[in-house]
N, CA, C and O atoms as a Maestro MAE file, in Angstrom:
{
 s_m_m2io_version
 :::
 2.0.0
}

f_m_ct {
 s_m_title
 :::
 protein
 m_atom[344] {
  # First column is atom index #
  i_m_mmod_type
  r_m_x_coord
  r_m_y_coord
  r_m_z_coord
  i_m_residue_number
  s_m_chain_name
  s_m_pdb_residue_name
  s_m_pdb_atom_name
  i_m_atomic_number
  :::
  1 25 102.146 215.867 52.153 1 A "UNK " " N  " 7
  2 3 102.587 214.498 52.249 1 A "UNK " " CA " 6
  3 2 102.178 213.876 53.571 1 A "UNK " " C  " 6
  4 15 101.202 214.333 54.165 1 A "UNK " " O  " 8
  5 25 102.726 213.069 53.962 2 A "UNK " " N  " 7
  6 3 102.476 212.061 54.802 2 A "UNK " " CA " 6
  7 2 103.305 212.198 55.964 2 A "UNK " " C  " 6
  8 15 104.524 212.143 55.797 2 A "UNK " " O  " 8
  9 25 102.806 212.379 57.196 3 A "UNK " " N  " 7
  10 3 103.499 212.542 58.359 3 A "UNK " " CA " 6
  11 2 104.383 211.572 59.095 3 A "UNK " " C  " 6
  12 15 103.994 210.404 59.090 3 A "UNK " " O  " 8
  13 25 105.326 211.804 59.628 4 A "UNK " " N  " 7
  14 3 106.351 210.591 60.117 4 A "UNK " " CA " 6
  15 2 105.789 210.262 62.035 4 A "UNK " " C  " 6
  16 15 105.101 210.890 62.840 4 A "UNK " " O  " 8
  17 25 106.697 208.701 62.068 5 A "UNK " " N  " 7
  18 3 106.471 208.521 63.439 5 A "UNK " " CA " 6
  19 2 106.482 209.147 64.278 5 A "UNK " " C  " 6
  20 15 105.802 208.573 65.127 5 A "UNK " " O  " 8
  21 25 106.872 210.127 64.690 6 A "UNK " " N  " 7
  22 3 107.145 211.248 65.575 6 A "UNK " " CA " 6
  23 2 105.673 211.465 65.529 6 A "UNK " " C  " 6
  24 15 104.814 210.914 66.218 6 A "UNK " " O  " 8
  25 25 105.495 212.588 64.366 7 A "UNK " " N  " 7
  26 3 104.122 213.429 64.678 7 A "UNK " " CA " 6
  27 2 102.856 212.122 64.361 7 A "UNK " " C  " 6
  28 15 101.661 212.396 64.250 7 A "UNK " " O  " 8
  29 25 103.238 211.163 64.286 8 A "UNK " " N  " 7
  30 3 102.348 210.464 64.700 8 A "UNK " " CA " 6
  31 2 101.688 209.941 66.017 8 A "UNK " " C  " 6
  32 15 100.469 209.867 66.173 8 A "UNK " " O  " 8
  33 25 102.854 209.499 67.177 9 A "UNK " " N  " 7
  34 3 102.696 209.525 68.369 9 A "UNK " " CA " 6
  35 2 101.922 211.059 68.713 9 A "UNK " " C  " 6
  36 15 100.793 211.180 69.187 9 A "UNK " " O  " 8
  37 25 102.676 211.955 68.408 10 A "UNK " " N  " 7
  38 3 102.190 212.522 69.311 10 A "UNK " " CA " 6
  39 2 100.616 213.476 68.925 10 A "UNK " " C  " 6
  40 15 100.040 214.038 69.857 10 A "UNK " " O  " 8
  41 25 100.143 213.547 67.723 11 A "UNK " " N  " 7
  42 3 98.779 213.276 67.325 11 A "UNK " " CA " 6
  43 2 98.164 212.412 68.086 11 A "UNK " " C  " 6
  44 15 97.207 212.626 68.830 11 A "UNK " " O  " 8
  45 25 98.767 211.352 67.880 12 A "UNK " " N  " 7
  46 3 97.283 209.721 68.848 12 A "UNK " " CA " 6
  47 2 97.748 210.655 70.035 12 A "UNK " " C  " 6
  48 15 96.800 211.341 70.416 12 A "UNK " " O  " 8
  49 25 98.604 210.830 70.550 13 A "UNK " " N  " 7
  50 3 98.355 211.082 71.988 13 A "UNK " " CA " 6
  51 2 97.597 211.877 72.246 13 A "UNK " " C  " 6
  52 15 97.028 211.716 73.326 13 A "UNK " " O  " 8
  53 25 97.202 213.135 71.392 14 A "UNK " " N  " 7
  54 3 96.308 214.473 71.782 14 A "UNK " " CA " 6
  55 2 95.162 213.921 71.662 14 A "UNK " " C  " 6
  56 15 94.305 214.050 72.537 14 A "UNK " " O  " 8
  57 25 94.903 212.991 70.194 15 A "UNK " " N  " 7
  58 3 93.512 212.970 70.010 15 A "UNK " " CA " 6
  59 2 93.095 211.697 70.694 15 A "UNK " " C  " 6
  60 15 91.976 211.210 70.526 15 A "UNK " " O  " 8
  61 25 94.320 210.994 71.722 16 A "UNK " " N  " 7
  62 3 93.538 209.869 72.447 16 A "UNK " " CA " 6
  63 2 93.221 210.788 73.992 16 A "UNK " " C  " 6
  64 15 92.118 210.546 74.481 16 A "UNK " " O  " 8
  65 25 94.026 211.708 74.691 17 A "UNK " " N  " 7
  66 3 93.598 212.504 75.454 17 A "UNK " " CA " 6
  67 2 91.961 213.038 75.482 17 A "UNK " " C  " 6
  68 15 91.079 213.011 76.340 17 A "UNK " " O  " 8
  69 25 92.059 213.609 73.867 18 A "UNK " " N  " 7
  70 3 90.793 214.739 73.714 18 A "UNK " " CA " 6
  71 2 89.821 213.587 73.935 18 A "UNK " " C  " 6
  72 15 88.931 213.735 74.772 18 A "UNK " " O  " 8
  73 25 89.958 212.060 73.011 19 A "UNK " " N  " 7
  74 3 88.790 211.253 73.192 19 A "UNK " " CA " 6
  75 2 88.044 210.792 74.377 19 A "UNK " " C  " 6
  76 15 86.855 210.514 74.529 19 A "UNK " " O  " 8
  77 25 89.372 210.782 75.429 20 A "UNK " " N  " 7
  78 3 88.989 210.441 76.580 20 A "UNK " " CA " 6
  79 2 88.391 211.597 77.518 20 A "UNK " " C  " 6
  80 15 87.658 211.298 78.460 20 A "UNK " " O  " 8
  81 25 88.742 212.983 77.219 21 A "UNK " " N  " 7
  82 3 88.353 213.937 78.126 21 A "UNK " " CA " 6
  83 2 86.740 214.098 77.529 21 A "UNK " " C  " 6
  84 15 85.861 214.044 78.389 21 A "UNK " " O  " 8
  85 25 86.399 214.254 76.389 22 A "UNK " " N  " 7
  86 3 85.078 214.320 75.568 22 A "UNK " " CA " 6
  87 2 83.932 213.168 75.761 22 A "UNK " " C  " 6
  88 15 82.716 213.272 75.601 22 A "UNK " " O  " 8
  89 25 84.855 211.827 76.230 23 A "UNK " " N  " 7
  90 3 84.156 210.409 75.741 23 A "UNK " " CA " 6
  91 2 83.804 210.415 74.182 23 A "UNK " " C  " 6
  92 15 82.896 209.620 73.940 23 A "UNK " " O  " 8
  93 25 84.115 210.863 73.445 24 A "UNK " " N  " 7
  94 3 84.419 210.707 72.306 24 A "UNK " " CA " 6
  95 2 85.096 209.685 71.282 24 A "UNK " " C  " 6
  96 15 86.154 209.157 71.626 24 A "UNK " " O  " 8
  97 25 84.516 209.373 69.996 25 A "UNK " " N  " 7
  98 3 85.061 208.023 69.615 25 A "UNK " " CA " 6
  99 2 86.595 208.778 69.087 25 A "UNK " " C  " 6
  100 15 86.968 209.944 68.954 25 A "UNK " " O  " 8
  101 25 87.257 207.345 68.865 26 A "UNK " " N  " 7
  102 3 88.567 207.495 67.951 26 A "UNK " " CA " 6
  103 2 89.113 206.162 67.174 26 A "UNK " " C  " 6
  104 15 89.529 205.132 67.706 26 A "UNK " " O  " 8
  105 25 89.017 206.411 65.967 27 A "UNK " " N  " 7
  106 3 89.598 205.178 65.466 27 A "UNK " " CA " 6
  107 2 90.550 205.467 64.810 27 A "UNK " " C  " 6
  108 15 90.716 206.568 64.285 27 A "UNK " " O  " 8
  109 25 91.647 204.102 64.720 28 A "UNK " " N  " 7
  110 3 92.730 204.258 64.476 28 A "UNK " " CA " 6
  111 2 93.033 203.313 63.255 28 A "UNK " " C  " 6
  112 15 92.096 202.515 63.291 28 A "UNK " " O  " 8
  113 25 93.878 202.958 62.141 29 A "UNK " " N  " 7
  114 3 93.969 201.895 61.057 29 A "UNK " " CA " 6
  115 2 95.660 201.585 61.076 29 A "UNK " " C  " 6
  116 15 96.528 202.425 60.840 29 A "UNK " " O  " 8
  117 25 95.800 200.679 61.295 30 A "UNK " " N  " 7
  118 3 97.028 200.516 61.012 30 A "UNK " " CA " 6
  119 2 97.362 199.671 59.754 30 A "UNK " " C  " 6
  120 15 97.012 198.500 59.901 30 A "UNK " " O  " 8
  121 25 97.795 199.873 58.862 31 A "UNK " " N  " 7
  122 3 98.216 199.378 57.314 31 A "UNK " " CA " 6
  123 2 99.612 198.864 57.118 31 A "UNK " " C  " 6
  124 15 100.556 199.619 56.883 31 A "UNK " " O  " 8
  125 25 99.753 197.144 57.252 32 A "UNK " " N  " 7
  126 3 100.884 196.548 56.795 32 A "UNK " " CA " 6
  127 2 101.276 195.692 56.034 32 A "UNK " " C  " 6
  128 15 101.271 194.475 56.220 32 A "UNK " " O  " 8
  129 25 101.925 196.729 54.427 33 A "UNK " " N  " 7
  130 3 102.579 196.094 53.234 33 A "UNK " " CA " 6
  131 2 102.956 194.321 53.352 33 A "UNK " " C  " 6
  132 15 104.016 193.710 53.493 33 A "UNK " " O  " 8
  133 25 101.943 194.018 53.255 34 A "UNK " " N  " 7
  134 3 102.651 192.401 53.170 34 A "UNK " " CA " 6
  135 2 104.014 191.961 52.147 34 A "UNK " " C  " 6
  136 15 104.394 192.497 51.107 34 A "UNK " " O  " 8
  137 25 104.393 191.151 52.651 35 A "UNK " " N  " 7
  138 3 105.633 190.507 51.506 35 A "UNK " " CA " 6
  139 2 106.160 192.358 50.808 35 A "UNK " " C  " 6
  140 15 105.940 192.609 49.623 35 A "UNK " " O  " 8
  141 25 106.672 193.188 51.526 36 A "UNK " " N  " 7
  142 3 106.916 193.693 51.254 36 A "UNK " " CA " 6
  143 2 108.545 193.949 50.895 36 A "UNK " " C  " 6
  144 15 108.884 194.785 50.057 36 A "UNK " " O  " 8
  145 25 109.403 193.206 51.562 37 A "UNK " " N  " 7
  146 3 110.707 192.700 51.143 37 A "UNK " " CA " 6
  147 2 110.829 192.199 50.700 37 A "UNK " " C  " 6
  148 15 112.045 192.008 50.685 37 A "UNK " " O  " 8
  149 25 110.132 191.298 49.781 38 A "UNK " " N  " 7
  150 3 110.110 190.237 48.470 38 A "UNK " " CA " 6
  151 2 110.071 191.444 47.485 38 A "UNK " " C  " 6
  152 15 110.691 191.385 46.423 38 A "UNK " " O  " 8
  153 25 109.351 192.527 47.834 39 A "UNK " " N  " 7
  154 3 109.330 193.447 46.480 39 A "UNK " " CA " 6
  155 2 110.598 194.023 45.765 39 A "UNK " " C  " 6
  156 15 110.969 194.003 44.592 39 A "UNK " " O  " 8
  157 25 111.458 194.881 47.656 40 A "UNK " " N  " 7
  158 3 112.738 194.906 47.591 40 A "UNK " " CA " 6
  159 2 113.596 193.784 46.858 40 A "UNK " " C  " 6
  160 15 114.322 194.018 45.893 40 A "UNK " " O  " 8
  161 25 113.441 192.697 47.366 41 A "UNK " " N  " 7
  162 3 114.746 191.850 46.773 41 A "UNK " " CA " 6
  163 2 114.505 191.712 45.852 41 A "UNK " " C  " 6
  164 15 115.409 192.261 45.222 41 A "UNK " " O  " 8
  165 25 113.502 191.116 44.864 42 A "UNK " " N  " 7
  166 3 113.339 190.695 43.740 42 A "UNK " " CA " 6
  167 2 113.092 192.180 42.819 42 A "UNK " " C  " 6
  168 15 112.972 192.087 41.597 42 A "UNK " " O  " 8
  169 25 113.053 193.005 43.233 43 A "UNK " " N  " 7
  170 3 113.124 194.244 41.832 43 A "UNK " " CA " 6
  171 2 114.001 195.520 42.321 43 A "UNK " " C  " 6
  172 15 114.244 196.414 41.511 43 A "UNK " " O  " 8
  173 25 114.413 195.584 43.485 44 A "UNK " " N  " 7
  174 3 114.990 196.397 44.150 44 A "UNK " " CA " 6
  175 2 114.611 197.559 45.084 44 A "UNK " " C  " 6
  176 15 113.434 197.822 45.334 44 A "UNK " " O  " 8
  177 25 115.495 198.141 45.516 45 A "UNK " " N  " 7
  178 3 115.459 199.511 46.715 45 A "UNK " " CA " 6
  179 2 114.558 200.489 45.797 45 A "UNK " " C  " 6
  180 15 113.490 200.933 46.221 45 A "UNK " " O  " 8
  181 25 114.932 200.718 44.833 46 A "UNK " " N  " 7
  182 3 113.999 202.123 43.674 46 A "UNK " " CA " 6
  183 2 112.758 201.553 43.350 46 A "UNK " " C  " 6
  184 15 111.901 202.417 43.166 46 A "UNK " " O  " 8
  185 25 112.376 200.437 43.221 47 A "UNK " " N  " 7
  186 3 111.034 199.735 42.788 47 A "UNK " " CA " 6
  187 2 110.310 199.919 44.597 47 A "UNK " " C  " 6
  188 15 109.297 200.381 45.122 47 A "UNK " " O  " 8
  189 25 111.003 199.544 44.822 48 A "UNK " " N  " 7
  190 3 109.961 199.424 46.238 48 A "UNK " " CA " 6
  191 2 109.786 201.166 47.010 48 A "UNK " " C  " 6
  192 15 108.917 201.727 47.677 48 A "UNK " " O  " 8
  193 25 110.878 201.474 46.567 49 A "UNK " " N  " 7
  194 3 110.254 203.150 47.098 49 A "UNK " " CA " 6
  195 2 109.516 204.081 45.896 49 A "UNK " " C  " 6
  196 15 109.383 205.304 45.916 49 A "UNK " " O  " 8
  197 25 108.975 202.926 44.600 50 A "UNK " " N  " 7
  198 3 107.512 203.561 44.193 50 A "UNK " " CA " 6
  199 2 106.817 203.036 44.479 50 A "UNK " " C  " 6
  200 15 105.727 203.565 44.260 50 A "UNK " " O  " 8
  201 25 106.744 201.613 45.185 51 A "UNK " " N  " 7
  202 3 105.890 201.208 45.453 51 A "UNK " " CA " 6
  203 2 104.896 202.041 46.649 51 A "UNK " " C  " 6
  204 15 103.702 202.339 46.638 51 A "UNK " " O  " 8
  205 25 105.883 202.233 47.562 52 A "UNK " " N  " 7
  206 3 105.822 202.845 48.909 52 A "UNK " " CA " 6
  207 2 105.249 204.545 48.337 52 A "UNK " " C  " 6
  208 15 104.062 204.779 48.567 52 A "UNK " " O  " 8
  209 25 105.993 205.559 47.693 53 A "UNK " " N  " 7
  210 3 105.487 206.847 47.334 53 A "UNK " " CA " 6
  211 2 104.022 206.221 46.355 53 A "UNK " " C  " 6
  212 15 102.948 206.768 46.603 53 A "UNK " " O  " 8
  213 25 104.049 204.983 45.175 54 A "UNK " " N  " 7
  214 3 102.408 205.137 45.150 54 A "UNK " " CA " 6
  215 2 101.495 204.988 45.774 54 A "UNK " " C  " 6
  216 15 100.549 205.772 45.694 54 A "UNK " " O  " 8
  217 25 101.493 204.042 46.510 55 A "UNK " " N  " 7
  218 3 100.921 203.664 48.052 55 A "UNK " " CA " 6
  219 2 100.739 204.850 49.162 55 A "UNK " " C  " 6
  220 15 99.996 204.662 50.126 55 A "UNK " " O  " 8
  221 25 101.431 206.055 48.993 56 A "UNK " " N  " 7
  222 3 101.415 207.254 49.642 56 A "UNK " " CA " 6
  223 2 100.412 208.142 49.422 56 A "UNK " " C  " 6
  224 15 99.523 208.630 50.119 56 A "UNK " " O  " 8
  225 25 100.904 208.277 47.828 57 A "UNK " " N  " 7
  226 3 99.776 209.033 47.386 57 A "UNK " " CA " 6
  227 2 98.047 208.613 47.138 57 A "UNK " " C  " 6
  228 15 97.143 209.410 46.888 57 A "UNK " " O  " 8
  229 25 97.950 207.250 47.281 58 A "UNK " " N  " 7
  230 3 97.005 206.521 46.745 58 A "UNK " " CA " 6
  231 2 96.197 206.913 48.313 58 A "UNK " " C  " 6
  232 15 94.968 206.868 48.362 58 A "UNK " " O  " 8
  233 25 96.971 207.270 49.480 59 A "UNK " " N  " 7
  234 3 96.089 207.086 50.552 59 A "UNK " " CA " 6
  235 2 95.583 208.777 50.683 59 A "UNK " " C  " 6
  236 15 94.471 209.203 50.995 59 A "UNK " " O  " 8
  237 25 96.643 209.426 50.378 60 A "UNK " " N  " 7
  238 3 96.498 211.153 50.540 60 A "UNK " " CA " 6
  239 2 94.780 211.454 49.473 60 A "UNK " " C  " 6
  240 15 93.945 212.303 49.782 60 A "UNK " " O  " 8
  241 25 94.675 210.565 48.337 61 A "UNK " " N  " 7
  242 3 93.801 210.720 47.474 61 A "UNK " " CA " 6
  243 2 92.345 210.816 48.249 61 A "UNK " " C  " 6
  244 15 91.508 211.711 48.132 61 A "UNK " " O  " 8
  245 25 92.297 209.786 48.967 62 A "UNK " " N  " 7
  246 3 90.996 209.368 49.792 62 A "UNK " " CA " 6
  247 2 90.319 210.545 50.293 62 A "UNK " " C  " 6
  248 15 91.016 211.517 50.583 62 A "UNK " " O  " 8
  249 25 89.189 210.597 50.423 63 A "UNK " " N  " 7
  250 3 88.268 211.499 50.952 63 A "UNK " " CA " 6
  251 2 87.680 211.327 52.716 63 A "UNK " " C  " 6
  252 15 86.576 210.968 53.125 63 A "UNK " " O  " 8
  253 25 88.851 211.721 53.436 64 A "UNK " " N  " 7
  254 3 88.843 211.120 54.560 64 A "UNK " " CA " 6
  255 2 88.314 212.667 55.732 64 A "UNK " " C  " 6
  256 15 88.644 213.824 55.471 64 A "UNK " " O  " 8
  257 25 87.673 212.357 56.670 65 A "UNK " " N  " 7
  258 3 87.165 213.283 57.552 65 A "UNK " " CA " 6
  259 2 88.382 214.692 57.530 65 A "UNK " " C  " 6
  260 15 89.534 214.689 57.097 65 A "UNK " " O  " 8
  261 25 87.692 215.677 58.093 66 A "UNK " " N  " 7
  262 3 88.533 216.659 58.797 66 A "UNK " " CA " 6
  263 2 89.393 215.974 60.033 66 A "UNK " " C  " 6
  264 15 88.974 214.956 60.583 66 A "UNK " " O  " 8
  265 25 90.749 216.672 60.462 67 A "UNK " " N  " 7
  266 3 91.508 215.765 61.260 67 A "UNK " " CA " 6
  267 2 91.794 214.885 61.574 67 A "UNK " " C  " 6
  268 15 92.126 214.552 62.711 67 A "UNK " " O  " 8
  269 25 91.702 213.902 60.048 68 A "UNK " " N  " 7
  270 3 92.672 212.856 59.697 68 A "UNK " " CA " 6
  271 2 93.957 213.087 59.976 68 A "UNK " " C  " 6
  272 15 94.487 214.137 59.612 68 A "UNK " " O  " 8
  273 25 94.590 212.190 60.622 69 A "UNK " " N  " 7
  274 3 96.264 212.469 60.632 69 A "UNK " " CA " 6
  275 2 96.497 210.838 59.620 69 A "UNK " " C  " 6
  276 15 95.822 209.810 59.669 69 A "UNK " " O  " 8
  277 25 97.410 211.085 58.982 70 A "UNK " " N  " 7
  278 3 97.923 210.011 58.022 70 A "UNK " " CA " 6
  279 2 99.129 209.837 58.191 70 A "UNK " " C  " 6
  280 15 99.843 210.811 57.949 70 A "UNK " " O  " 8
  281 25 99.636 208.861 58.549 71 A "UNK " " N  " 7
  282 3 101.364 208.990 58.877 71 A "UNK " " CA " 6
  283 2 102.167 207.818 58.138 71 A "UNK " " C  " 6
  284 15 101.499 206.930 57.608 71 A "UNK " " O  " 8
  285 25 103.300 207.778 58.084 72 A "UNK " " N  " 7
  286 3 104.409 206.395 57.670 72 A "UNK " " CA " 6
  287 2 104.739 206.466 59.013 72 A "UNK " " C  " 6
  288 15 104.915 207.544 59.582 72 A "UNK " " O  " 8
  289 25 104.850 205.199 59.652 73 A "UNK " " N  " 7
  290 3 104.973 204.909 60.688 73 A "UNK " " CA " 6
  291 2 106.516 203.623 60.785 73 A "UNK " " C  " 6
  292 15 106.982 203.217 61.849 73 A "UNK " " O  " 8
  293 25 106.952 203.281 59.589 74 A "UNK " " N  " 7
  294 3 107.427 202.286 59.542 74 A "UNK " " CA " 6
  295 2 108.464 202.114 57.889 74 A "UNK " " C  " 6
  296 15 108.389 202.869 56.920 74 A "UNK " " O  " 8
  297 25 109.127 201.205 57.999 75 A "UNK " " N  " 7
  298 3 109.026 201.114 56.219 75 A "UNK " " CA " 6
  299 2 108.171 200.548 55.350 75 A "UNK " " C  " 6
  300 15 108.106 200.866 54.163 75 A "UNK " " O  " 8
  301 25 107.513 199.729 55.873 76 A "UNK " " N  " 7
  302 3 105.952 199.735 55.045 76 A "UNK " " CA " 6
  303 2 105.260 199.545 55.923 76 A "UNK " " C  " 6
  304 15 104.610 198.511 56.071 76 A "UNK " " O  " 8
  305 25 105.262 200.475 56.656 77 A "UNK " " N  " 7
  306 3 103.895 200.293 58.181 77 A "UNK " " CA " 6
  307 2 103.444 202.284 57.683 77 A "UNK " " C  " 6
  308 15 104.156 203.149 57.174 77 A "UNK " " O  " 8
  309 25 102.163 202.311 58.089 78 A "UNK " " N  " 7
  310 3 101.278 203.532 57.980 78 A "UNK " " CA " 6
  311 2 99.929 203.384 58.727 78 A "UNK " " C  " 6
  312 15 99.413 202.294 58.976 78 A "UNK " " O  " 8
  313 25 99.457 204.478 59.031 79 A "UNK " " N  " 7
  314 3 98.868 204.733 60.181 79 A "UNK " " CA " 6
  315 2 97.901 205.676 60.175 79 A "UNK " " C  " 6
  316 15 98.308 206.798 59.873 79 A "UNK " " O  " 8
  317 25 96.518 205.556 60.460 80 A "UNK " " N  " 7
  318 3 95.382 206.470 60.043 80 A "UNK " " CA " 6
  319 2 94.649 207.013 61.219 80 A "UNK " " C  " 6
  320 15 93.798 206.274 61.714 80 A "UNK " " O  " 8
  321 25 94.806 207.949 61.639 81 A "UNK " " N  " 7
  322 3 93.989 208.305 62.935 81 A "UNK " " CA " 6
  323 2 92.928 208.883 62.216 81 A "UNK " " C  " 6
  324 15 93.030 209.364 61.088 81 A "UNK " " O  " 8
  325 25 91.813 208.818 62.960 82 A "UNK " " N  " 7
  326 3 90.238 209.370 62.625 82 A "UNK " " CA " 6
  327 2 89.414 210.146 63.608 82 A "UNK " " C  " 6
  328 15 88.212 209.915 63.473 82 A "UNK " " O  " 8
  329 25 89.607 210.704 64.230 83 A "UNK " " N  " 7
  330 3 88.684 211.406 65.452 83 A "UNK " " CA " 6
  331 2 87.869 211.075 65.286 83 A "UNK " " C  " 6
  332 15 87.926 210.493 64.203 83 A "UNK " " O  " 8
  333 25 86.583 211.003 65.838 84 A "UNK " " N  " 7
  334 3 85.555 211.204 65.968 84 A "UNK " " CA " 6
  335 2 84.428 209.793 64.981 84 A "UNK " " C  " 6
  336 15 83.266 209.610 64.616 84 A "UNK " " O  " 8
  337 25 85.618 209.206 64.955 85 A "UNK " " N  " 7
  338 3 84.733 207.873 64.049 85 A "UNK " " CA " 6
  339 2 84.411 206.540 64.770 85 A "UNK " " C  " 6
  340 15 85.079 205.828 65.521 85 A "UNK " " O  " 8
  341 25 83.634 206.487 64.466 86 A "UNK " " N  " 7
  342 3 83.554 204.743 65.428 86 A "UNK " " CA " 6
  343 2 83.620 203.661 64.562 86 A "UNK " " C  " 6
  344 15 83.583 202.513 65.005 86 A "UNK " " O  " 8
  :::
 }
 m_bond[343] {
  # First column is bond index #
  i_m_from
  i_m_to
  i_m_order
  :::
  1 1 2 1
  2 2 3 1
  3 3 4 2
  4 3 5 1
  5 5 6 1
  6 6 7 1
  7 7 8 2
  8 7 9 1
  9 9 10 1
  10 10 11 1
  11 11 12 2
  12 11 13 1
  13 13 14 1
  14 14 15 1
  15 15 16 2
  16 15 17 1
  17 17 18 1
  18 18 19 1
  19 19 20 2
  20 19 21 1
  21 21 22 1
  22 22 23 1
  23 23 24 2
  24 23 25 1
  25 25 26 1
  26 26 27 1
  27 27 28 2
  28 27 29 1
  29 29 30 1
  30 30 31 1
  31 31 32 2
  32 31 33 1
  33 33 34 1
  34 34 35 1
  35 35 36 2
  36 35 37 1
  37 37 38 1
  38 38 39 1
  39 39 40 2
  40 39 41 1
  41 41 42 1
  42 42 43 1
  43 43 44 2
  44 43 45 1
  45 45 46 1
  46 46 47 1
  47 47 48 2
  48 47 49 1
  49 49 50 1
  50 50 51 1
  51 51 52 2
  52 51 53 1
  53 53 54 1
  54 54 55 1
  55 55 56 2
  56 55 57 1
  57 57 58 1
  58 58 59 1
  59 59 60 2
  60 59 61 1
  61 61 62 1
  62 62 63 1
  63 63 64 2
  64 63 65 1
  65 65 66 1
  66 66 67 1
  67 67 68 2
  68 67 69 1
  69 69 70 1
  70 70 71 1
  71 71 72 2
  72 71 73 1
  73 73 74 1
  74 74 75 1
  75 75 76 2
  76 75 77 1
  77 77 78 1
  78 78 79 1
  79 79 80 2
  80 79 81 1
  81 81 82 1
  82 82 83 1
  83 83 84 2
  84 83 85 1
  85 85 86 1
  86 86 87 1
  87 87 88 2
  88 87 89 1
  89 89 90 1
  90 90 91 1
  91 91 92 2
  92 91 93 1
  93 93 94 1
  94 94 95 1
  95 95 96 2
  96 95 97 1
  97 97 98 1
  98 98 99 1
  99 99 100 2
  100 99 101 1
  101 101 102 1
  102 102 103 1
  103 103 104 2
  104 103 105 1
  105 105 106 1
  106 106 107 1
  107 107 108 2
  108 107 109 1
  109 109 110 1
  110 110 111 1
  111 111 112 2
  112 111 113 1
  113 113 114 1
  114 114 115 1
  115 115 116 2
  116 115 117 1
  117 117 118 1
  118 118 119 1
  119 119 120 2
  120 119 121 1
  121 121 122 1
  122 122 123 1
  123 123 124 2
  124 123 125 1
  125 125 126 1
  126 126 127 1
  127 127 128 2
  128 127 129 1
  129 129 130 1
  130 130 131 1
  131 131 132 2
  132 131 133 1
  133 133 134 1
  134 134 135 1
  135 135 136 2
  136 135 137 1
  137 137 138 1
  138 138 139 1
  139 139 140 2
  140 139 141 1
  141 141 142 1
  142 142 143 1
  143 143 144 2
  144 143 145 1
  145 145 146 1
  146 146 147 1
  147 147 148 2
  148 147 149 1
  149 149 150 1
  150 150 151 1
  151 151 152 2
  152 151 153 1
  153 153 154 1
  154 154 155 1
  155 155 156 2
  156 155 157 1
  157 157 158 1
  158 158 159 1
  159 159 160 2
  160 159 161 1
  161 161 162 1
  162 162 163 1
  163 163 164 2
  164 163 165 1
  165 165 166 1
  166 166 167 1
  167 167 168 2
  168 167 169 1
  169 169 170 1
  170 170 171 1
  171 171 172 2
  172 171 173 1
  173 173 174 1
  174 174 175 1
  175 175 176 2
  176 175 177 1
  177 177 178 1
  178 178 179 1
  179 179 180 2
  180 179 181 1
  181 181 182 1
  182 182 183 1
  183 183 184 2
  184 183 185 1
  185 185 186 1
  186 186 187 1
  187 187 188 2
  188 187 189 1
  189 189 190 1
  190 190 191 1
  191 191 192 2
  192 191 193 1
  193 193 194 1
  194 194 195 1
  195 195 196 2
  196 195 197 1
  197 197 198 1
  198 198 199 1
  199 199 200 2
  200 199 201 1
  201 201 202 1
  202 202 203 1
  203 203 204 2
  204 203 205 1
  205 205 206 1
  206 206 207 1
  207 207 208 2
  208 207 209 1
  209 209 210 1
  210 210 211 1
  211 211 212 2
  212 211 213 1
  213 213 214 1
  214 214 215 1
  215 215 216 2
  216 215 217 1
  217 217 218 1
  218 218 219 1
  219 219 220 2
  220 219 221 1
  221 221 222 1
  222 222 223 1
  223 223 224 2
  224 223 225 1
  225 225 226 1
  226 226 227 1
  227 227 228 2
  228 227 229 1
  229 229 230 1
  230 230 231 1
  231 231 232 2
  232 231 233 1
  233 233 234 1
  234 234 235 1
  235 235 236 2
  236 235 237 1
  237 237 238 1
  238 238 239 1
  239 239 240 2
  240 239 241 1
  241 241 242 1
  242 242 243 1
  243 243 244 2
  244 243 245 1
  245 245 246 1
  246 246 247 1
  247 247 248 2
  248 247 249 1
  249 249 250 1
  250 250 251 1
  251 251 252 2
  252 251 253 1
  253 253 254 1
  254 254 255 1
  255 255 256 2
  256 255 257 1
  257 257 258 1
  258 258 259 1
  259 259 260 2
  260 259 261 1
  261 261 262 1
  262 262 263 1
  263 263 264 2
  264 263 265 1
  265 265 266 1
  266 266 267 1
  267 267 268 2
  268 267 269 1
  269 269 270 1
  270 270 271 1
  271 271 272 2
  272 271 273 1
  273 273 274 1
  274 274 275 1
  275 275 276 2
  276 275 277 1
  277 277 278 1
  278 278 279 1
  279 279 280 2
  280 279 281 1
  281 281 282 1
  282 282 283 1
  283 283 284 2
  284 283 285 1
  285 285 286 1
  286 286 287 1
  287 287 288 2
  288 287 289 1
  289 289 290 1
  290 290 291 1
  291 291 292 2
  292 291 293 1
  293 293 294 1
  294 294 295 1
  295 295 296 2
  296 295 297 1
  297 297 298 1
  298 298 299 1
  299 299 300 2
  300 299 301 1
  301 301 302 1
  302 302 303 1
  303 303 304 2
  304 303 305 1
  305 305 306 1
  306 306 307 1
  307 307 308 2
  308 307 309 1
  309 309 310 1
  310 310 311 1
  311 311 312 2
  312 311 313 1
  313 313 314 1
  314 314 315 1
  315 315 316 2
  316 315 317 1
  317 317 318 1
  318 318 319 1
  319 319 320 2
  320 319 321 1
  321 321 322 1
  322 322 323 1
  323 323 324 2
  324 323 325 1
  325 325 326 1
  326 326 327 1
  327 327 328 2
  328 327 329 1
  329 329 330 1
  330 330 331 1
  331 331 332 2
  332 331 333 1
  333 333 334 1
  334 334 335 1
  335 335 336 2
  336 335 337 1
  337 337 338 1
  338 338 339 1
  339 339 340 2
  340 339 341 1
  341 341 342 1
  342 342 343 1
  343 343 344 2
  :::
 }
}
């Protein structure tokens, strides 16, 4: 699954360290659910946490580098670190 804020900080922090000790690229994505409390109110708390677990899995699917970190960072905030990508 998908890693929480915690091990998210502290991932960017290693792999913004390593980028800087290497000069090495790092890119980062930050992903935010628009009108995402309209989803909540108008269909509810259980609709919006499939929205959120399909949206989870839909990102785990991707074919993304070695040492991707993928995190939930938020209640509909998520977060893509990439080493080595520009």
């Amino acid at each position: 699954g998908l890693t929480n804020f915690r091990h998210f900080e502290n991932a960017f922090d290693a792999a913004f360290n390593h980028a800087t000790l290497k000069k090495s690229n790092l890119s980062v994505i930050i992903i935010d659910i628009d009108y995402f409390k309209r989803v909540n109110d108008t269909y509810g708390h259980l609709v919006g946490n499939g929205v959120l677990s399909t949206f989870s899995q839909m990102l785990l699917k991707i074919s993304f580098p070695p040492n991707t970190v993928i995190s939930r960072i938020g209640g509909e905030e998520f977060a893509i670190i990439l080493p080595n990508i520009n």
